[in-house]
C-alpha positions in Angstrom: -18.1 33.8 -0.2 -15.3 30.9 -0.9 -14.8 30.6 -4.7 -16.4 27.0 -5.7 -12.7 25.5 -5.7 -12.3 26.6 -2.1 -15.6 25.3 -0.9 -14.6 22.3 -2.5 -10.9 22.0 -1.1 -12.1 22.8 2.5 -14.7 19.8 1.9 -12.2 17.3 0.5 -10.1 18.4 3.7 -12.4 18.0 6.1 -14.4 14.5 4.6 -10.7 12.9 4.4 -10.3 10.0 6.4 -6.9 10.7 8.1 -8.1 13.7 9.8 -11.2 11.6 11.2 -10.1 11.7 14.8 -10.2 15.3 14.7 -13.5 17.2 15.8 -15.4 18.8 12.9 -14.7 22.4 14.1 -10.8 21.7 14.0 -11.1 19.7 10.5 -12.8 23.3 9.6 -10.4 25.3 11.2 -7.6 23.7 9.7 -9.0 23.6 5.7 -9.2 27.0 6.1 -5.7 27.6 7.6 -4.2 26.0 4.8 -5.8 27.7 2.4 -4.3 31.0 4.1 -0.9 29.2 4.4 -0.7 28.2 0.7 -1.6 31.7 -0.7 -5.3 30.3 -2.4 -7.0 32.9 0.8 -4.8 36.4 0.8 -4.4 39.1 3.0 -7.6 41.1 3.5 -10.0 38.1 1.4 -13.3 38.3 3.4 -14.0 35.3 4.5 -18.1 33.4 4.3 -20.6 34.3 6.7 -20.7 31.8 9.4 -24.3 30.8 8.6 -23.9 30.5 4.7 -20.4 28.4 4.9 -22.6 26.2 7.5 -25.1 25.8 5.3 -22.5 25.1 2.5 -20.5 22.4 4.7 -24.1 21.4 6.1 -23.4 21.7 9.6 -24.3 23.9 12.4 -23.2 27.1 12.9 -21.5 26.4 16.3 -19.5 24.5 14.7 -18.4 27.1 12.2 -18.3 30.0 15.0 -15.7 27.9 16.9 -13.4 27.4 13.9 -13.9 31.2 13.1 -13.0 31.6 16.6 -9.5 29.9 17.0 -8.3 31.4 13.5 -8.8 34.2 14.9 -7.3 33.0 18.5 -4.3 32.1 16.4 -3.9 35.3 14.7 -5.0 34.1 11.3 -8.3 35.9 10.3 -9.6 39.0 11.8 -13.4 40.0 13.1 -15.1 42.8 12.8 -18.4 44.1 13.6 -20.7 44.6 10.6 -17.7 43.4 8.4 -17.2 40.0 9.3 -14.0 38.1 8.8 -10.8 38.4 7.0 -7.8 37.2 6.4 -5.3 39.1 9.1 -2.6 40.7 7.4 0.0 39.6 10.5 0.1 36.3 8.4 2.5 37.4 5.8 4.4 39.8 8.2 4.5 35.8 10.2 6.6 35.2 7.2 8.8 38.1 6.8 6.0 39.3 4.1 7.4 35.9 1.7 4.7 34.1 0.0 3.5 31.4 1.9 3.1 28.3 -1.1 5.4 25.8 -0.5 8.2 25.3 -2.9 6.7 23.2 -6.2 8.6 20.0 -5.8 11.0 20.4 -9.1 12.5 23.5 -6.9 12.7 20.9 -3.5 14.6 18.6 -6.2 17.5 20.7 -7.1 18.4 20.1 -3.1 18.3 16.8 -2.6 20.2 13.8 -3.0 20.2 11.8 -6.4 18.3 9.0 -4.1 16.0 11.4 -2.5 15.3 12.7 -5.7 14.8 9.2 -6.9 12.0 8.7 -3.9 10.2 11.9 -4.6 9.8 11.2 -8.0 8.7 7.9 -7.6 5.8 9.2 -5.6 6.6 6.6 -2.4 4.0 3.9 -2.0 0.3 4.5 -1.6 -1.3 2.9 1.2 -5.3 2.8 0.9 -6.1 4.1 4.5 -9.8 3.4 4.5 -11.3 0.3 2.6 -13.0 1.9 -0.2 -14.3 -0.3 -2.8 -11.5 -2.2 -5.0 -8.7 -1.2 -3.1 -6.2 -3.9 -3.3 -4.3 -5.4 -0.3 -6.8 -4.9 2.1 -8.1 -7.4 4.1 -11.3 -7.8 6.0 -11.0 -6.6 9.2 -14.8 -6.4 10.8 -14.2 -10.3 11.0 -11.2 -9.7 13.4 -11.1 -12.1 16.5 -10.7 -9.3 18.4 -11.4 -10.5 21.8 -8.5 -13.0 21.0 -6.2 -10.4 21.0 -6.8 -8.4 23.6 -7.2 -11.3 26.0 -3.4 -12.4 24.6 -2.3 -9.2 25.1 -3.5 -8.8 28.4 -1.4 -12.3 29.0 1.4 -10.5 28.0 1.5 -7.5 29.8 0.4 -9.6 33.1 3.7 -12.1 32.7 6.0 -9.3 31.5 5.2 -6.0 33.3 7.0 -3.2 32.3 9.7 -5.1 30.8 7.7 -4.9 27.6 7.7 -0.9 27.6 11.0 -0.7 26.8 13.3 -1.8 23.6 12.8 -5.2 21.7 16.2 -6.8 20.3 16.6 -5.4 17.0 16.6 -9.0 15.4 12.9 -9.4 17.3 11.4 -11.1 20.1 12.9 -14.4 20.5 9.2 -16.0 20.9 8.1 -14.6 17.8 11.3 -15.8 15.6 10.3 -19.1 17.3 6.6 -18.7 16.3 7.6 -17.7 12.6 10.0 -20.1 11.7 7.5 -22.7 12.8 5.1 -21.5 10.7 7.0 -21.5 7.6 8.4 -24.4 8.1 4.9 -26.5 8.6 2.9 -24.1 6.1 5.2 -22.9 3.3 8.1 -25.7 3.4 10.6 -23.3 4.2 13.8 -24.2 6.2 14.0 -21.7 9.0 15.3 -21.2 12.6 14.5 -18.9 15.0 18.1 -17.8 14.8 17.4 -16.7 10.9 14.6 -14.9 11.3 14.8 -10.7 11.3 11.2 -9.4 12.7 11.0 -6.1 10.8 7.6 -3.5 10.5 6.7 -4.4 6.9 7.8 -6.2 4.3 8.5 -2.8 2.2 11.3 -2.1 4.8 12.6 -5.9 3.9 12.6 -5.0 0.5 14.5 -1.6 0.8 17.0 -4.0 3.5 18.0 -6.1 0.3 18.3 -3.3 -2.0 20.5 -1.5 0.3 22.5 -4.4 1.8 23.1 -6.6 -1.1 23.4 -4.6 -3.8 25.6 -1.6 -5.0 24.1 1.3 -6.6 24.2 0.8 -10.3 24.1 -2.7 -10.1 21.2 -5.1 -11.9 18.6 -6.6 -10.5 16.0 -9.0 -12.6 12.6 -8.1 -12.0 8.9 -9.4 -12.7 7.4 -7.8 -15.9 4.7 -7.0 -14.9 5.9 -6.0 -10.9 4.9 -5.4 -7.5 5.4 -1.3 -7.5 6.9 -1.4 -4.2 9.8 -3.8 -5.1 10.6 -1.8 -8.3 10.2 1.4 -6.4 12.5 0.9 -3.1 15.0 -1.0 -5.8 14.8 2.3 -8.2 15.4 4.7 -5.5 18.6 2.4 -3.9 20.0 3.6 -7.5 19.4 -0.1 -9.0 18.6 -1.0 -12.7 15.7 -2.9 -12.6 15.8 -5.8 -15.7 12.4 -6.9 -16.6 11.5 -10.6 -17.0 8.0 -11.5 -18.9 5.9 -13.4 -17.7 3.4 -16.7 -19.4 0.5 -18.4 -17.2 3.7 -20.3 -15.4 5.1 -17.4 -14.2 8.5 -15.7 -15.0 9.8 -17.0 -18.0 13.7 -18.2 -16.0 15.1 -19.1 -19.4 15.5 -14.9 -20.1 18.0 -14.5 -16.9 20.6 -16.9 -18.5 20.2 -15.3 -22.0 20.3 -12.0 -20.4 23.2 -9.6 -21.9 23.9 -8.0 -18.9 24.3 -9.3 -15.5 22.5 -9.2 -12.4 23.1 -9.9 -9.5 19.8 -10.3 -7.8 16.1 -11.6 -8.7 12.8 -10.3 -7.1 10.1 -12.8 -7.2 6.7 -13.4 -5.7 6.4 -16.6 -6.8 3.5 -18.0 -5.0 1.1 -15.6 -6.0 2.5 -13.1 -8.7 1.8 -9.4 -8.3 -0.5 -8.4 -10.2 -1.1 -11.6 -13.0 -1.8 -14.2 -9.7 0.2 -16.9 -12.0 2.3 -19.7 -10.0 6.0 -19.9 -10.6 6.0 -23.6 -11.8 8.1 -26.1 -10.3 10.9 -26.4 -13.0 11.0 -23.0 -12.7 11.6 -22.5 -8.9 15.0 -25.3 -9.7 16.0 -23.2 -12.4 16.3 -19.9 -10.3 17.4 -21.5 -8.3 20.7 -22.9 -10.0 21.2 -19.6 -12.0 21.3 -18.0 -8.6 23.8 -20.9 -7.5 25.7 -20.8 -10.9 26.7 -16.7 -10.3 26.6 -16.5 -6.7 23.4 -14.1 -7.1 20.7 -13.4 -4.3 16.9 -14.8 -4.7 14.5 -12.2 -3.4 11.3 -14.3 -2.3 8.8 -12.1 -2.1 5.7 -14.8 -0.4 3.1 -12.5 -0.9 -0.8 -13.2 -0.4 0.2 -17.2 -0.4 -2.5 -17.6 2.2 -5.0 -17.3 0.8 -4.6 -19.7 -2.1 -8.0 -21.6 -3.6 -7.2 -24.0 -5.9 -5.7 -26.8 -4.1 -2.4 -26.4 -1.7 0.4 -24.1 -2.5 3.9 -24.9 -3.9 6.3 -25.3 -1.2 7.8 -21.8 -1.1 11.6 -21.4 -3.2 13.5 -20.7 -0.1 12.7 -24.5 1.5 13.9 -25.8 -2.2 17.1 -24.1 -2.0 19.9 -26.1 -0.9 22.8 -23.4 -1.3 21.0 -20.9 0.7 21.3 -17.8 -1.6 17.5 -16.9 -0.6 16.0 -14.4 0.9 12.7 -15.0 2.0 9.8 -12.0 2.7 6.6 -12.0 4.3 4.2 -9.8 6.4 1.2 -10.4 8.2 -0.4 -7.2 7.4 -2.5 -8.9 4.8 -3.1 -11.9 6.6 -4.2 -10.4 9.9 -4.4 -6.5 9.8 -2.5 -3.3 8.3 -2.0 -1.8 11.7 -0.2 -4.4 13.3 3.1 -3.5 11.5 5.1 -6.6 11.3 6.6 -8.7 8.6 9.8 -10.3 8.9 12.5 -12.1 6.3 14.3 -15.5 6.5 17.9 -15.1 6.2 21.1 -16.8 4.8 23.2 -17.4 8.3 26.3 -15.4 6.3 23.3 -12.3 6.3 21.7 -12.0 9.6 24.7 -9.6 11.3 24.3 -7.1 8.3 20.9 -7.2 8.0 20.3 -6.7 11.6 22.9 -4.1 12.0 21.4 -2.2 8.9 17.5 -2.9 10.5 19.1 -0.3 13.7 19.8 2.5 11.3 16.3 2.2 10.0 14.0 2.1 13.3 15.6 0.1 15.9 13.5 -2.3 16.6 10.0 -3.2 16.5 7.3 -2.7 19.5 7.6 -5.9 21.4 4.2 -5.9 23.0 2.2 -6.6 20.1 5.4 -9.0 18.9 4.3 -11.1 22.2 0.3 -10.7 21.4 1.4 -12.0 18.0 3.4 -14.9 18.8 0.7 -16.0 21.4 -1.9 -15.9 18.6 0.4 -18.2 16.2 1.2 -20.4 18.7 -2.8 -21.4 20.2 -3.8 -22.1 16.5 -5.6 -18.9 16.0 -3.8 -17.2 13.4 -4.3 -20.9 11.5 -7.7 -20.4 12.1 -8.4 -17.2 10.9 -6.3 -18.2 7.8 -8.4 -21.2 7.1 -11.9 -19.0 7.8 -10.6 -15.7 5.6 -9.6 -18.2 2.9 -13.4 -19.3 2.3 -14.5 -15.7 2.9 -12.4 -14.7 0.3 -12.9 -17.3 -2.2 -16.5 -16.7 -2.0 -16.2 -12.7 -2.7 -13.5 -13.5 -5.6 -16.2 -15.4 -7.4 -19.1 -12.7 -7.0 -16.9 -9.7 -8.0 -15.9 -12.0 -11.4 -19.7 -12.9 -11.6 -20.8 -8.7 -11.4 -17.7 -7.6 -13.3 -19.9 -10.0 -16.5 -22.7 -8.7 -15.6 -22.5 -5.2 -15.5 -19.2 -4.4 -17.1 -19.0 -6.7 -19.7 -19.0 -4.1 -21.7 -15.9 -2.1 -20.4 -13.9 -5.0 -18.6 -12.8 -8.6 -18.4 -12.3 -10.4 -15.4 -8.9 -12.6 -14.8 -10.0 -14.5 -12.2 -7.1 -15.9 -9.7 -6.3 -19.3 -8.4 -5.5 -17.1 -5.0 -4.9 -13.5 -3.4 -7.1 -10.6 -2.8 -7.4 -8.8 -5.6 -8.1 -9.5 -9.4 -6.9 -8.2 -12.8 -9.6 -6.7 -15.0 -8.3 -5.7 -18.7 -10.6 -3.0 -20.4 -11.6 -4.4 -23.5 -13.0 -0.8 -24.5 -11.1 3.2 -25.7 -11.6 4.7 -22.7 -8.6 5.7 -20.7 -7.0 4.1 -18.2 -6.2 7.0 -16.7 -9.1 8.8 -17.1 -11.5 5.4 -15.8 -8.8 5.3 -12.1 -9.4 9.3 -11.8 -13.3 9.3 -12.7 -13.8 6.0 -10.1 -11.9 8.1 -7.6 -14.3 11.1 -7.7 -17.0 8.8 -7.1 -15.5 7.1 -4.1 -13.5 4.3 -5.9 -9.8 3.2 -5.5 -8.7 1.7 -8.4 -4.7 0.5 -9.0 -4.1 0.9 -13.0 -1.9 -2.3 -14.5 -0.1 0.0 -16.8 1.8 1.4 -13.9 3.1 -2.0 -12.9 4.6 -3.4 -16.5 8.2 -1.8 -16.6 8.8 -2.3 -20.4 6.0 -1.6 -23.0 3.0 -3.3 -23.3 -0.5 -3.1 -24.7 -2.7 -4.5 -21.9 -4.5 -1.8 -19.5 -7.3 -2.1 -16.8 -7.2 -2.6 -13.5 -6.6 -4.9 -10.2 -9.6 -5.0 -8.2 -9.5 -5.7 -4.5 -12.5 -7.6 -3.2 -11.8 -8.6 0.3 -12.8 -6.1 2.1 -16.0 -6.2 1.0 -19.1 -8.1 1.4 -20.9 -9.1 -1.5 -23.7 -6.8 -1.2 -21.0 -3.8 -1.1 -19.3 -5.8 -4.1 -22.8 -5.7 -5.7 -23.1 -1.8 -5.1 -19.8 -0.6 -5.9 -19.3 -2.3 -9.1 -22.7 -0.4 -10.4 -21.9 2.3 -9.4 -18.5 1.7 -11.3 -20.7 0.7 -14.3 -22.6 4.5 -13.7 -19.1 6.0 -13.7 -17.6 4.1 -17.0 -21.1 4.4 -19.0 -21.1 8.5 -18.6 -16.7 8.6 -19.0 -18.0 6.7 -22.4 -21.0 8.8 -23.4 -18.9 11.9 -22.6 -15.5 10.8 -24.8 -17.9 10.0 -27.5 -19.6 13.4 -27.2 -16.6 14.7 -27.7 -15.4 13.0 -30.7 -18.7 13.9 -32.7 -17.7 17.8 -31.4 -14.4 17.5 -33.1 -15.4 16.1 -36.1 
């Protein structure tokens, strides 16, 4: 029988959403490969009855025998009459009798680049692939206009043929360029042209673009304190030194770049709708960066993110359309606003920068799929992205204020609520001694994404907690996950405190 930490790792295995389109037998078969691969199940280890590790799993039996069965196909476990199964001993002769863990990934480091080591110990960007409770950045997707899409996309594949099979220019589909820049210009104040937009697959690729393009490594670049972790991240592993800015309720404090010791030569922002603190960059504030940028010929990373889905009043007109000496960069995505798989976000360049950003976008993918550019550019231009805008917006609004309303009334004891002007998530501070840590890691056990705030402040700070995604959820789910958050804080509580009487 599996120890209690196998059973377990073959479970987490197989219940993990990314191996969902597999069938349960080869989710099976494959937990219990790995577990041979990585050593944890060694040559000769008898492996569980079929009936008692189907009983364990809870599934049938069949489903059991047919994993057993193509391990065994493939050499990895051996079956014997009136002995059962074990693990074959070809597998280590498969690898020249070497132990078959991988490398830990302080050994992988001494081969890699000082960059590559950079990105592995950054630990990349998480992407929530299933909307579990509070993840941030997700947006509702059940509400989807669908049938929209795929009636535009049939459109497209009907006018175009087989021309859209094959590569899109690497600057992006001239109909979509046209479709953006009219978008930003009407919604967000921007001054673009077709000609200055770059369609790219995310705005984390525009962000690694500008650190890799405009900036040196070992040069400055001023930051938000606290950040979006994916700016500071792709700007870290470019070899940059990130300078962080604090922040007050009107966003970053400018005055701190022109009484900055050290130069930079760049500025991240999300102005519209900070990451994590959802403060606005006031006015006076967007001219200022502006003229610092103009005053040392410095680039203004615009960052537009979540600006949407804003709920108090109309959004600022975005920095880039207040900047008359063109030194901004402007960054947006439309995986928030529409959907996480349609991969497409796109930036608003300085004429001097298309060339070099374009050329550097080949060495990165190529180009991006041009059929759903087309579907996309169809669904901006008939009004129904607008209108799925306009209907998320009070969707969203109305889930912001129930998560602050449960948030008082079941965690008032462990968190409080920071409620946004806009966006899809909200801050929650713990106002209580347990761990952040601890809180993210118990939530997660008990089916709850949580994104810690410490990890986004790049200087020191005393604030912890939490940002809490809401709009993926309905407010009955809202209602369900945050008590169930409540169960998970109340026992992390009664158990620390346990503790501390023990030690005493």
């Amino acid at each position: 029988m599996f120890k209690h930490a196998q059973l377990e790792s073959v479970k987490a295995w197989i219940n993990n959403p990314v191996h969902g389109t597999l069938p349960l037998y080869a989710r099976i078969q494959r937990a219990i490969r790995q577990l041979i691969l990585d050593g944890t199940l060694k040559a000769g280890k008898p492996l569980p009855a079929t009936r008692a590790l189907a009983k364990s799993l809870e599934v049938s039996r069949d489903t059991v025998e047919t994993a057993y069965s193509q391990l065994h196909a493939e050499g990895f476990i051996q079956r014997h009459v009136g002995k059962g199964s074990l693990v074959s001993e070809q597998v280590h002769q498969l690898a020249g009798k070497k132990p078959l863990r991988r490398p830990s990934p302080n050994k992988v480091a001494h081969h890699l680049s000082q960059r590559g080591t950079a990105m592995l110990q950054g630990g990349g960007v998480r992407d929530f692939l299933a909307p579990r409770a509070f993840a941030p950045g997700v947006p509702e997707t059940r509400s989807f206009p669908l049938a929209t899409w795929e009636r535009l996309e049939r459109q497209v594949l009907k006018e175009h043929g087989t021309h859209v099979l094959l590569h899109s220019p690497p600057q992006g589909m001239a109909a979509l360029r046209q479709a953006i820049s009219g978008y930003v210009n009407l919604e967000r104040g921007a001054h673009a042209t077709p000609e200055r937009v770059l369609v790219l697959t995310s705005s984390q690729q525009a962000l690694a673009l500008c650190a890799n393009v405009l900036l040196d490594a070992d040069d400055h670049i001023f930051i938000e304190d606290p950040v979006y972790h994916g700016a500071r991240k792709a700007f870290e592993a470019a070899g940059l030194t990130c300078l962080p800015v604090p922040l007050d309720h009107d966003g970053m404090q400018i005055e701190r770049l022109y009484q900055a010791p050290q130069m930079a030569k760049a500025v991240f922002l999300t102005p519209s709708h900070q990451f994590p603190t959802g403060s606005t960059l006031a006015l006076e504030r967007r001219l200022a960066v502006i003229e610092w940028a103009r005053l040392h010929q410095a680039w203004i990373i615009e960052d537009d993110y979540d600006s949407e889905f804003h709920y108090a009043g109309k959004p600022k007109a975005c920095v880039q359309g207040l900047d008359a000496h063109d030194r901004t960069i402007y960054i947006g995505t439309f995986t928030k606003s529409l959907f996480p798989g349609l991969r497409i976000g796109y930036m608003v360049l300085p004429a001097e920068l298309i060339p070099a950003m374009t050329v550097a976008r080949t060495l990165m993918d190529g180009h991006s799929a041009p059929i759903p550019q087309l579907t996309l550019a169809r669904f901006i231009e008939g009004g129904h992205f607008g209108a799925h805008v306009r209907t998320m917006r009070a969707v969203y609004a109305e889930r912001r204020n129930v998560l602050a309303a449960l948030v008082r009334q079941y965690l008032a004891d462990f968190l409080e609520p920071k409620v946004p002007d806009g966006g899809m998530q909200m801050p929650c501070l713990l106002n209580c001694d347990i761990p952040e840590h601890d809180a993210i890691e118990a939530a997660r056990q008990a089916g709850i994404d949580l994104l810690g705030l410490t990890a986004l402040h790049a200087s020191k700070h005393d604030q912890t907690g939490f940002l809490m995604g809401f709009a993926a959820h309905s407010p009955h789910e809202l209602e369900v996950a945050v008590k169930k958050l409540a169960d998970v804080l109340r026992e992390l509580k009664k158990s620390r405190t346990t503790g501390i009487k023990r030690a005493q």
